[in-house]
C-alpha positions in Angstrom: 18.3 10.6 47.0 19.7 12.5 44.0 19.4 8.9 42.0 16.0 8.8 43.1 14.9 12.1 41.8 17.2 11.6 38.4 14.9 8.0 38.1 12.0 10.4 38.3 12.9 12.8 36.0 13.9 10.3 33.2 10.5 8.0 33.9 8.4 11.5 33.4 10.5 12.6 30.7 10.0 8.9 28.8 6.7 8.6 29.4 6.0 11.8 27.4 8.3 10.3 24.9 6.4 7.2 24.2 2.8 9.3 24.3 4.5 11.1 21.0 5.7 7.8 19.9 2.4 7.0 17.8 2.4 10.5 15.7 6.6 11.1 15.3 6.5 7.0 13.7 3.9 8.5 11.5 6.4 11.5 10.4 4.3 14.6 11.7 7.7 16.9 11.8 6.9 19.0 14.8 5.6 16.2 17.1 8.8 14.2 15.9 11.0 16.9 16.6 9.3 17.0 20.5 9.2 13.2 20.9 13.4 13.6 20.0 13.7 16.4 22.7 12.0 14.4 25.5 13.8 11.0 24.4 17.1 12.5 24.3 16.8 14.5 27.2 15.5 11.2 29.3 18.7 9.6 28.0 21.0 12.2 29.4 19.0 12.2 32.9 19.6 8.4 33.3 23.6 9.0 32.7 23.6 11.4 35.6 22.4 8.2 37.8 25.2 5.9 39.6 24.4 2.9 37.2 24.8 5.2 34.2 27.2 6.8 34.9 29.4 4.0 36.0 28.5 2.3 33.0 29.8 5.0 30.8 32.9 5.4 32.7 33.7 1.7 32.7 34.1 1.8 28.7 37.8 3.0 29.3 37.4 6.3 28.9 37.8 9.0 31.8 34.9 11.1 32.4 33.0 10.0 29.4 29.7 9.4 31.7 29.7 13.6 31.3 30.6 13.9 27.6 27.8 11.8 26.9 24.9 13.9 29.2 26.0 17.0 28.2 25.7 15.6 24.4 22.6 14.2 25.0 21.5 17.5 26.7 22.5 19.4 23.4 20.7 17.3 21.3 17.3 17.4 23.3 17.6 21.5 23.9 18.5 21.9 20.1 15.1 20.2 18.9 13.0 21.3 21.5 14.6 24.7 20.4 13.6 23.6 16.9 10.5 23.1 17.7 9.4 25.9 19.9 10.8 28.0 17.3 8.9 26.1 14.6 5.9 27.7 15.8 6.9 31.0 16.0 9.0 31.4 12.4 8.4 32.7 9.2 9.6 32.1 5.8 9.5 35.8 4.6 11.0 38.6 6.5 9.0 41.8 6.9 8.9 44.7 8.6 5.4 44.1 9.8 6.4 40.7 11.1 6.6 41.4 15.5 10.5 40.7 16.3 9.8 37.6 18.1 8.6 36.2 15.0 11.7 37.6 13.3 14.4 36.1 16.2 12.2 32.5 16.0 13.2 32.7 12.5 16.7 33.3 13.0 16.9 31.0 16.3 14.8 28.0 14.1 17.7 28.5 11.2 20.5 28.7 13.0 19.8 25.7 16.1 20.9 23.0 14.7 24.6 24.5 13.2 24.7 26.4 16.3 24.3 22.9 18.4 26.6 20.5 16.1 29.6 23.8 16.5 29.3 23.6 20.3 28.9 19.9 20.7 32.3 19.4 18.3 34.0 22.8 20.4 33.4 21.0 23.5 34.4 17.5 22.0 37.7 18.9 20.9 38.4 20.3 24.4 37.4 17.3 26.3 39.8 15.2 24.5 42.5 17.7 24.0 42.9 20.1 26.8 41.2 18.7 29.5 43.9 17.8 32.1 43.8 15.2 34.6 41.6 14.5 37.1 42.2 17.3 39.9 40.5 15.9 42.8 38.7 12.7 43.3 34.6 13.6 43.2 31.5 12.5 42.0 31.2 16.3 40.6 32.8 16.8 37.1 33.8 20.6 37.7 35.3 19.9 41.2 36.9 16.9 39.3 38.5 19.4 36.8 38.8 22.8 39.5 40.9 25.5 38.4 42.0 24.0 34.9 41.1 26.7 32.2 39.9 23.8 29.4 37.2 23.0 32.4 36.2 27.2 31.5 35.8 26.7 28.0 34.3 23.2 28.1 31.8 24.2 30.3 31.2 27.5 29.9 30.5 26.8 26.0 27.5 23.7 27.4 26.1 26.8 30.0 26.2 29.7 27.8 24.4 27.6 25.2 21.6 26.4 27.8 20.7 29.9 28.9 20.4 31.3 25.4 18.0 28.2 24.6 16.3 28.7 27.6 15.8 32.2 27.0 14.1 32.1 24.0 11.6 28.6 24.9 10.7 31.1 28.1 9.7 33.9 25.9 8.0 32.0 23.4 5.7 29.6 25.9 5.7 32.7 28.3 3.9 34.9 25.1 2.0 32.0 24.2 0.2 31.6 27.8 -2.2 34.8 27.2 -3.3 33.3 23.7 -4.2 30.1 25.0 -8.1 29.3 25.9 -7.9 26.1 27.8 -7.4 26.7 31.7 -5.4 23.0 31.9 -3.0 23.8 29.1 -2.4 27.6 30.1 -1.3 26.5 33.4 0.9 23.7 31.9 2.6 26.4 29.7 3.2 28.7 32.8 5.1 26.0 34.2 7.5 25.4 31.1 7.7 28.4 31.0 8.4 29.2 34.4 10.8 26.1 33.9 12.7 28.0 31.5 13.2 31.0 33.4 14.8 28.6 36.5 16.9 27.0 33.6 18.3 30.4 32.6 18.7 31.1 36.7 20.5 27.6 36.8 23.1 28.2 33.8 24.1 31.7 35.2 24.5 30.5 38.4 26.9 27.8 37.3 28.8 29.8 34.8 29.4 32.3 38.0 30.6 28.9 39.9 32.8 27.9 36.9 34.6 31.5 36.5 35.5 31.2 40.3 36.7 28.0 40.8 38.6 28.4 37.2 40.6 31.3 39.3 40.6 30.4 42.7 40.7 27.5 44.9 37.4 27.2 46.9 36.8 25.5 50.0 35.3 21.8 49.9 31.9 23.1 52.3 31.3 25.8 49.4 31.7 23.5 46.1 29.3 20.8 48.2 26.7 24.1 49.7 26.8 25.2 45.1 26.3 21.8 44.0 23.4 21.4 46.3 21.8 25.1 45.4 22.4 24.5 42.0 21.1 20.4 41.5 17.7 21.8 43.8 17.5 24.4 40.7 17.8 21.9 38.4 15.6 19.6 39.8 12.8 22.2 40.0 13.5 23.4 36.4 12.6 19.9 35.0 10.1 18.5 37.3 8.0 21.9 36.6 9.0 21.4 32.8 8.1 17.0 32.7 4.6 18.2 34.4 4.2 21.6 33.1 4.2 19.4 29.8 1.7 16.8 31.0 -1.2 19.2 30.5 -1.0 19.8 26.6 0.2 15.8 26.4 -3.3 14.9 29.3 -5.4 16.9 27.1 -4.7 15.6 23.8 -5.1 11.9 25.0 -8.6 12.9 26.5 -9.4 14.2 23.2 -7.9 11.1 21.2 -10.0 9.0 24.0 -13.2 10.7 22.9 -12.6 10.9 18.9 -11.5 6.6 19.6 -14.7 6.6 21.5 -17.1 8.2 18.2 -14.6 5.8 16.2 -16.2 2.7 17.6 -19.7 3.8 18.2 -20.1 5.1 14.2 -17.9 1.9 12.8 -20.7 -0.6 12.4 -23.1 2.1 10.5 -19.6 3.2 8.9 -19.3 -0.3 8.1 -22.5 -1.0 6.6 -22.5 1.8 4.6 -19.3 1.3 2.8 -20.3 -2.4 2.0 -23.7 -1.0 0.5 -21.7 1.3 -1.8 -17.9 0.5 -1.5 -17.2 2.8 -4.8 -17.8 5.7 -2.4 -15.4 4.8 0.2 -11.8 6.2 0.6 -10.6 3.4 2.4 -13.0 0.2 2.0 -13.5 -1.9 5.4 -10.7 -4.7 6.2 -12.3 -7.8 5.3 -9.3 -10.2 5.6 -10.1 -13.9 6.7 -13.2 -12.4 7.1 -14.9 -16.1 7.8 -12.2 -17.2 10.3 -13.4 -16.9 13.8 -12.6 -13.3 15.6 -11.0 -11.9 12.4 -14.0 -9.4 12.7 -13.0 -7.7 15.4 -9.1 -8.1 14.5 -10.2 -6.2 10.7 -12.4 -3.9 13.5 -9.5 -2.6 15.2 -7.5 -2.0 12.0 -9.9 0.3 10.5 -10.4 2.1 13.6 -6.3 2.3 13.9 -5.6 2.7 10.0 -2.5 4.3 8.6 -4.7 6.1 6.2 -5.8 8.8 8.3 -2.8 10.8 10.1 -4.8 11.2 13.2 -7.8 9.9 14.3 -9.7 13.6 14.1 -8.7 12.7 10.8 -10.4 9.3 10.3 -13.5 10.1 12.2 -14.2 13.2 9.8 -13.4 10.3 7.1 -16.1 8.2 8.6 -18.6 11.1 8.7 -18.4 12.4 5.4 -18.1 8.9 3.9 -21.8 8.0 5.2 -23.2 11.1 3.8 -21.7 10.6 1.0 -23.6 7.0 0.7 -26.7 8.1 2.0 -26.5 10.7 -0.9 -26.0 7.2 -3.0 -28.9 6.0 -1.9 -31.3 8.6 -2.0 -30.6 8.3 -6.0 -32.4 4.9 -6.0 -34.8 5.6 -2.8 -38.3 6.4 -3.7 -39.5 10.0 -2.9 -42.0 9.5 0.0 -39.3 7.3 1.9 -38.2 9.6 4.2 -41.8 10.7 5.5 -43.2 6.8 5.1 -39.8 6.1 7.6 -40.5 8.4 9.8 -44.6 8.1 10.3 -43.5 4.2 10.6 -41.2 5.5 13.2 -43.5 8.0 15.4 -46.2 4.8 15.0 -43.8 2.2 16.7 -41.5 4.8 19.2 -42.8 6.3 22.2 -39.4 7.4 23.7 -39.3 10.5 21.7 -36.7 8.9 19.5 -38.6 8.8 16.5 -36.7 11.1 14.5 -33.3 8.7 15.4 -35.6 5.6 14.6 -36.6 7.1 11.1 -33.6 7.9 9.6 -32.2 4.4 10.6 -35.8 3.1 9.1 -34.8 5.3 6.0 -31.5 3.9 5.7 -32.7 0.1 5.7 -35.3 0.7 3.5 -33.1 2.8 1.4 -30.4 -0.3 0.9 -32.9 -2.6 -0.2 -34.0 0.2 -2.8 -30.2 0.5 -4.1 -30.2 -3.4 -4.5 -33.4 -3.9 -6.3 -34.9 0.0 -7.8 -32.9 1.4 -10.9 -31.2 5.0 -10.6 -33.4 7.8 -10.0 -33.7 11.8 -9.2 -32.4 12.2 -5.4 -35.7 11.1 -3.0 -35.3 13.8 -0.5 -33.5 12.5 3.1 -35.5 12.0 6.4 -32.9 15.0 7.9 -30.7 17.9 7.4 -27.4 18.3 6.8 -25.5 18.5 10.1 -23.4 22.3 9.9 -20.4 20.5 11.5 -18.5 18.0 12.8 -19.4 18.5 16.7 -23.3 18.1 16.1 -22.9 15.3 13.3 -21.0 13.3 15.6 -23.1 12.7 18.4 -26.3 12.0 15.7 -24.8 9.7 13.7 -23.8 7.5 17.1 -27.6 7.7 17.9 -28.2 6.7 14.1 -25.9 4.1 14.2 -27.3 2.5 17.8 -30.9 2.9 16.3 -29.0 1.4 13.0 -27.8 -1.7 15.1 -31.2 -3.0 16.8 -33.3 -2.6 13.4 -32.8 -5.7 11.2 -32.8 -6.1 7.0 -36.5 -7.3 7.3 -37.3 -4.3 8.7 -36.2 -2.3 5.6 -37.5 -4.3 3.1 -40.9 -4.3 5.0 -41.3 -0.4 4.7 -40.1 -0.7 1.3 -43.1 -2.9 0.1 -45.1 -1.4 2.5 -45.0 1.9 0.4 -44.9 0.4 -2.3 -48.1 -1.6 -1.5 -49.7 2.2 -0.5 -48.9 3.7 -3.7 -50.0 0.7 -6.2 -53.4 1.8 -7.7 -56.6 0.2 -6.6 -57.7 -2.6 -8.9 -61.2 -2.2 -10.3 
């Protein structure tokens, strides 16, 4: 059973490892510095199995199955400590800054020299003043009972835990009030409520350490505190992996959404930057264009392109860029465009999408303007100015379906078709 719970811990605490494993390769420092914590932390659960731990201690050296988890430990607590503090910290010390702000800034300095002096302390003591094995147990204190390097060894990987602990409680604890979501305030209770069992969990074993450093204790007792203390340990990460889901669930929904814009806009997006490429950040992949399914391969790398850090990123790209083409075209558009596109539109619609239906109108008509009218004053546009991203969005995907189903004939028909209007009458 405990194997099977350790197996559990490690899967949870991977799989939150390889969701961060897009934005750390990308070399965003704070999600890199949690994608470490969860990774190294995973590692160290999977030597606290049989097979790793077997493994470890096969390589010739006693006990080094513990050495290496309670490195691996270190490692994961010392950036998550990094990066809990990250948030927190402050460059320049004042009196007006609250004092958690001010001890985030000391803990964020100080983690990562604290960390590397305990992990060489306890290195130097494992080696060097660790006796042999005591008794023969699965349990590295009971192992090690009543030798004093097992106090210092021990006591230095417990005392450092509760401290770290302490302040990732405080900091996610303060940070639950602030938070608006419902899903991601009760995942931050939980870590934080994770937190306060770790700090439970390292006192409790630094009490166990202490007595069996100075007395012998009875086999029932060492077997009822392993027991107490694992259940504690268990609870402190499982409500810490899931506790963590939440913020990790809600981003992907929100990357699922932005992905889902991404592809819905991409063909106008598309368009656009072909009409007027000089206008474009990042011009549309066009390689092998006229092999067979390179289009949708060259589809999929601008929806996943490196140049954007995040999609958020690219989809405000994508936005901005057709505005910033439509704005192109208007130069070369004639003026009475936008209300010829849209009479056209409430003619031929009777869905109530004849607003949608003009602007597409506007924009074919518009592209066959910029390849055949010279440069003029800006012909006004068929709408306004969305004030932000969360209403642009959802009318540029009705644009760019509208976009989709009207064909280059189209345009150029409502360009000559004003153009026929407005020709003066032969005599």
């Amino acid at each position: 059973m405990p194997d099977v719970i350790a197996f559990t811990i490690a899967a949870l605490l991977l799989v939150q490892a390889l969701l961060r494993a897009p934005s750390a390769m990308k070399g965003r420092t704070r999600t890199r510095s949690l994608w470490g914590a969860f990774a190294a932390l995973s590692a160290s659960w999977l030597t606290r199995t049989t097979p790793g731990r077997d493994f470890l201690n096969d390589l010739g050296v006693p006990d080094l199955a513990y050495l290496v988890k309670h490195v691996l430990a270190i490692i994961g607590i010392c950036v998550l400590l990094r990066y809990v503090t990250a948030v927190y910290s402050t460059t320049t010390p004042s009196a007006d800054v609250p004092r958690t702000v001010r001890i985030s800034s000391l803990v964020h300095r100080i983690a990562t020299r604290a960390s590397l002096a305990t992990v060489l302390i306890m290195a130097l003591v494992f080696f060097f003043m660790l006796d042999d094995v005591v008794v023969d147990s699965p349990h590295f204190v009971v192992r090690h009972a009543s030798d004093p390097g097992l106090a210092i060894y021990m006591g230095l990987f417990y005392a450092y835990t509760a401290a770290a602990a302490t302040v990732c409680a405080a900091q996610w604890g303060g940070a639950v009030k602030q938070i608006p979501r419902r899903a991601v305030k009760f995942g931050m209770g939980m870590m934080a409520v994770a937190m306060m069992l770790a700090v439970v969990y390292a006192l409790l074993r630094i009490a166990y350490i202490v007595l069996i450093t100075v007395r012998p204790l009875s086999e029932d007792f060492s077997l009822a505190q392993e027991a107490v203390t694992d259940a504690v340990l268990y609870a402190t990460f499982l409500l810490w992996g899931f506790g963590a889901v939440a913020p990790a669930w809600q981003a992907a929904r929100e990357r699922y959404r932005t992905m889902t814009h991404l592809v819905a806009i991409h063909p106008l997006w598309r368009e656009m930057a072909m009409t007027a490429p000089h206008r474009i950040r990042q011009r549309p992949r066009a390689f092998l264009a006229r092999l067979a399914g390179m289009g949708q391969v060259n589809k999929l790398r601008d929806l996943l392109s490196y140049y954007d850090e995040t999609p958020a990123a690219r989809l405000q790209r994508f936005v901005t860029e057709i505005r910033d083409v439509m704005l192109e075209l208007s130069r070369h558009a004639p003026p009475e465009l936008a209300e010829h596109s849209l009479e056209h539109a409430r003619n031929s619609t009777s869905d109530g999408d004849a607003q949608i239906k003009g602007e597409a109108l506007w924009i074919r008509a518009a592209q066959a303007a910029y390849a055949t009218l010279p440069e003029g004053p800006s012909a006004p546009l068929p709408f306004a100015a969305g004030t932000n991203l969360a209403t642009e969005v959802p009318h540029f995907r009705a644009v760019a379906q509208a976009y989709r189903r009207i064909t280059e004939r189209e345009g150029w028909q409502i360009l000559n078709g004003l153009s026929s209007t407005s020709a003066p009458a032969s005599s």
